[in-house]
N, C-alpha and C positions, 0 to 999 in steps of 0.2 A: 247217252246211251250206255249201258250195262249190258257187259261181255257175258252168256252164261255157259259155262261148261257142260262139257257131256250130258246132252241131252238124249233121250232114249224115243226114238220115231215111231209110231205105233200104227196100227192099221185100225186098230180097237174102233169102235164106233166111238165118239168123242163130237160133245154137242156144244155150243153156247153155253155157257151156266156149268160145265163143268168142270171148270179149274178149279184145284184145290183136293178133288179126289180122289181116291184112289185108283192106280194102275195097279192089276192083279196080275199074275203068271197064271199057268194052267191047273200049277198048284195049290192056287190061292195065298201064295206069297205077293203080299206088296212090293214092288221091286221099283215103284215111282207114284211121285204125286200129279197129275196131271195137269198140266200149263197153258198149251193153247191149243186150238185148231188150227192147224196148217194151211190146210185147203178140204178141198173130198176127199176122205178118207186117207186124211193124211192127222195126224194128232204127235205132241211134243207133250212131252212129262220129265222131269228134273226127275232123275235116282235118287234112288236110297241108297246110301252111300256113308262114309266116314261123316264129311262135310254137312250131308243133310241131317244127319244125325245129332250133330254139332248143333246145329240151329233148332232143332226139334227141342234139344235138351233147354237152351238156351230161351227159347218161346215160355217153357213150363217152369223153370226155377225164376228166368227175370223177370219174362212179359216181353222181353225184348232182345235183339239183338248187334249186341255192341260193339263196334269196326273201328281199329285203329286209322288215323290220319294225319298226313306227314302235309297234305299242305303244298301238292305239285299237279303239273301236268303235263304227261310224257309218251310219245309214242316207241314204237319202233324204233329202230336203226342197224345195222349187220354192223360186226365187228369187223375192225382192219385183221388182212392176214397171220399179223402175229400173234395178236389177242385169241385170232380163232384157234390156233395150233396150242396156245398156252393154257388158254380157259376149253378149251375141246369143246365149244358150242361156237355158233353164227351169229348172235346177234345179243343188244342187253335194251336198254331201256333209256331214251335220252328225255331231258329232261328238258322241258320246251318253256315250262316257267314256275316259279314261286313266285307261291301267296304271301304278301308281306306283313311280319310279322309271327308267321308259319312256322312250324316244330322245322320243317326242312329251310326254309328262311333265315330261323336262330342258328340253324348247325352250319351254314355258309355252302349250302347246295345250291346251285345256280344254273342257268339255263344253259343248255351244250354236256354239260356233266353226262356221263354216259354209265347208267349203275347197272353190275351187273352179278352180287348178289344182297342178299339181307340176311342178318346172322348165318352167315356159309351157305344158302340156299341159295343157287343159280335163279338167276331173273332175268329172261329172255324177251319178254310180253309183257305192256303193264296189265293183263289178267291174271297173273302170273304172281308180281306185285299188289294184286289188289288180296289175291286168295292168299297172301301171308300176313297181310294186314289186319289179325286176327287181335280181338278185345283183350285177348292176354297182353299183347304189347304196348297197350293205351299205359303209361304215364312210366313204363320201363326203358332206358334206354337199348338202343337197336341199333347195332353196326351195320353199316352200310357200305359196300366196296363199290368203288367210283373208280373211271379211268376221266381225268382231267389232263386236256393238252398232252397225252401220249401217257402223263403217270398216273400209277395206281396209287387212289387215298382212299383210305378206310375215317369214316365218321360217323360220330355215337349222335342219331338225334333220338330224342325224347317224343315218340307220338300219342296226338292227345284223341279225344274221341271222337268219332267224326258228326258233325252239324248234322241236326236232323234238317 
């Protein structure tokens, strides 16, 4: 399953056959793409936004769009009291297991590791993690802050592009 972000709710009439096009405002601004139908009179459309723009662009210069991949699988977990008073958030991203062989495999990420940012960017959610896992980062090294057994380690792994 794939997490999506701020989706925008519509009342708009919204049919079968119509994902893919346009949400308009009153002004005829596109302000979303149109995704699914909810129920009756209920409709979801992804925004226009930074993000979607990213990928608009990315559709018409590649053909495609390119998603770094570290090669884990991680849910939730709240921080311990201290972590939360030091990092001033609740919760990071624990890491349930590596792929062997894996950009996060090769850098010695392991299951329990608790990451909780990517290059200084706070990661709470792996949605969170998945929206910085962005094609600039494929084959760049990327720091990674982890709390292991109570310490903080910082580790550069290399991610590659992700398996279609």
């Amino acid at each position: 399953m794939r997490h999506i972000d701020d989706l925008i709710q519509t009342d708009a009439a919204l049919n079968p056959g119509n994902s893919g096009g346009a949400l308009a405002d009153s002004h005829g601004r596109v302000v979303g793409v149109n995704t699914a139908v909810a129920g009756v009179g209920l409709g979801l459309a992804v925004p226009v936004n930074a993000a979607t723009r990213g990928i608009i662009e990315a559709l018409m210069t590649d053909g495609r769009v390119r998603r770094a991949w570290l090669g884990l699988a991680a849910g939730p977990r709240p921080l311990a009291p201290t972590e939360r008073i030091r990092l001033g958030r609740d919760s990071g991203v624990e890491v349930t297991e590596t792929v062997t062989g894996s950009p996060a495999a090769r850098a010695g990420i392991r299951p329990e590791d608790l990451l909780v940012a990517l290059d200084g960017a706070a990661v709470e959610r792996p949605g969170e993690l998945q929206r910085l896992l962005t094609g600039s980062r494929i084959g760049r090294g990327v720091a990674l802050e982890l709390l292991r057994g109570g310490r903080r380690l910082s580790v550069e792994v290399r991610p590659v592009e992700l398996p279609a």
